[in-house]
C-alpha positions in Angstrom: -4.9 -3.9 -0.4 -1.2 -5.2 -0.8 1.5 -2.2 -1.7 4.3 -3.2 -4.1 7.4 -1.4 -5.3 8.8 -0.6 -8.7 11.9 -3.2 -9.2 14.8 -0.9 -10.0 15.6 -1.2 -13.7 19.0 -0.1 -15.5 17.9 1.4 -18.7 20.3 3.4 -21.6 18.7 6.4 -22.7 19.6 9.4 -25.2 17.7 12.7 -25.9 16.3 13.5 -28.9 17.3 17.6 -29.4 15.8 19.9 -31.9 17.4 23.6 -32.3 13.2 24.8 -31.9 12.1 27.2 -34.9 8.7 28.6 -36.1 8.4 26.0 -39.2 7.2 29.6 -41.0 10.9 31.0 -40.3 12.5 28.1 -41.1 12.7 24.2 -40.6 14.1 23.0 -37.1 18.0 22.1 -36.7 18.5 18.6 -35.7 21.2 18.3 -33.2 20.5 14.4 -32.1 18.2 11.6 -32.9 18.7 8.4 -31.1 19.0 5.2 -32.6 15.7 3.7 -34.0 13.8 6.8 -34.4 12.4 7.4 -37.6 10.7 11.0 -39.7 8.0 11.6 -41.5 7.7 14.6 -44.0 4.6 16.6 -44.2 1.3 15.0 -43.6 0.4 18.1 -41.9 -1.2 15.5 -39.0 0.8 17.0 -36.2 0.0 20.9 -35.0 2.3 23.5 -34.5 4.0 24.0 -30.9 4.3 27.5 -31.4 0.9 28.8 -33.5 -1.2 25.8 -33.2 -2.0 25.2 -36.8 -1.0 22.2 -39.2 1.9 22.4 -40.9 2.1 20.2 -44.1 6.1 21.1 -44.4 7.1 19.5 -40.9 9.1 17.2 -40.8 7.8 14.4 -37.9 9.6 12.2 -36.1 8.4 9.1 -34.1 9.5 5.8 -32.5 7.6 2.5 -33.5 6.7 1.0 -29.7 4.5 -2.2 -29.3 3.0 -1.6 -33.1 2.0 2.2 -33.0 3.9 5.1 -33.7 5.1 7.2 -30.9 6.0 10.7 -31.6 8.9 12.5 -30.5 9.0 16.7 -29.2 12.2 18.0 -28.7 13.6 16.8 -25.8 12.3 13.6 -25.4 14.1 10.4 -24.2 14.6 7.3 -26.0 14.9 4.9 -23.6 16.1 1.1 -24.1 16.0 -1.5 -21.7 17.8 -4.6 -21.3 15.6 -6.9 -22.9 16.3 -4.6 -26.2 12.7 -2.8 -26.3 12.1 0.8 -26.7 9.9 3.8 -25.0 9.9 7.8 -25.3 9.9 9.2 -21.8 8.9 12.7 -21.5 12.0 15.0 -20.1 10.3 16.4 -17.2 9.4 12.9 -15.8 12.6 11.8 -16.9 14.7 14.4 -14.7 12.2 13.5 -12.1 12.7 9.8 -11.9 16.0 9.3 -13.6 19.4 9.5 -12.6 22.7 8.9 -14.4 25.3 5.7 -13.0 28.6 7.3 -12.2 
């Protein structure tokens, strides 16, 4: 078996931050939603972080990648690369793997 290496790619990248509340006490603060990402108010599709039921009054929010929707948590990473497409990268993997150009 042959072993290959990931080519180094340059890629821009912005988080997508929520101030987290219980949607119960009160809707989430936005503090920054990258370019491109769209929201979605109350299907009720999506549940809860914090109590694990649906909640028909949250507002969603989600990237459209390759024809699907993506959805966002808070903290995420849009990520664009050079060719002009789009990805969400979760924030653990992206502190893992990631590192910002000086």
């Amino acid at each position: 078996m042959e072993k290959y290496i990931k080519k180094p790619v340059i890629v821009e990248a912005e988080q997508f931050l929520l101030e987290e509340q219980h949607p119960i006490w009160g809707s989430s603060k936005v503090i920054n939603v990258p370019e491109g990402v769209m929201k979605h108010q109350g299907c009720g599709y999506r549940m809860c972080d914090v109590c694990g039921g649906a909640n028909s009054n949250e507002t969603i929010y989600y990237l459209p990648v390759s024809g699907e929707s993506r959805y966002l948590s808070n903290r995420d990473w849009v990520l664009t690369f050079p060719n002009g497409e789009k990805d969400i990268c979760k924030a653990d993997f992206f502190d893992k793997n990631y590192e910002k150009i000086k």
